[in-house]
Every structure is written in C-alpha cells, then in structure tokens.
N, C-alpha and C positions, 0 to 999 in steps of 0.2 A: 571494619564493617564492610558490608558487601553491599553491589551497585542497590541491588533490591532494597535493602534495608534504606540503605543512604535514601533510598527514592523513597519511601513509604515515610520514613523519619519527615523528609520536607511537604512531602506531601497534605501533611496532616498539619499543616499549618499554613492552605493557602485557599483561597475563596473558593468559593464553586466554581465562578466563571474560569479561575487557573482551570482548576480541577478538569472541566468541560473540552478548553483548548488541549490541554496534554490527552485526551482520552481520546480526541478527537486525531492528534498527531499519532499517537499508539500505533491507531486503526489503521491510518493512511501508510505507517513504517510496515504494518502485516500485509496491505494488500502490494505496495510495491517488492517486496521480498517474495508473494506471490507468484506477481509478473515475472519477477527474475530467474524465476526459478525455472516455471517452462518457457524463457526466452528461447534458449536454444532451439528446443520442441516443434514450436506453433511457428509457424508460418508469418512472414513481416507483410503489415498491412499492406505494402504495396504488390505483395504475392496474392495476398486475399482479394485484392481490389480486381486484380489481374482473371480471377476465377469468377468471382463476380458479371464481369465483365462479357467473358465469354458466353457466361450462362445467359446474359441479360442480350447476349446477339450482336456487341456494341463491337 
C-alpha cells in the first residue's frame, strides 16, 4: 500500500477533531516548505530590519 492510501485507510476511522489537527498540521508542513524554498531568495530578517531602518532615518 502506498503512504496515501495507508493515510486515507486510517483516516477514515478517527474523530473530526483528529481530522482538524492533521489538516491543520498539513497546512503548517505546505507553508514551511514554502518558507524553504525561497529561503535562499529573500533576504534574512535582520537584512530587512537593516533596510527598514535606513528608510525610517534610524
């Protein structure tokens, strides 16, 4: 059987509020894979903090 299926098989035998936390964790697994993805990209908060800064005269 495959991860999917295994996962859908148990799935269908746990309360909503499982239900709710797993769908909830899902979410949170897509947005950090997100973040990681344009980690290298985007600028680290204390380079943005840095531009900020300047702009604010500080």
């Amino acid at each position: 059987m495959s991860a999917q299926e295994l996962l859908m098989e148990e799935i269908k035998h746990q309360p909503e509020p499982v239900l709710r936390e797993v769908l909830h964790y899902l979410k949170f697994i897509e947005r950090q894979r997100a973040q990681e993805e344009w980690a290298d990209v985007l600028p680290a908060r204390e380079v943005e903090q840095e531009r900020l800064d300047v702009l604010d005269g500080k």
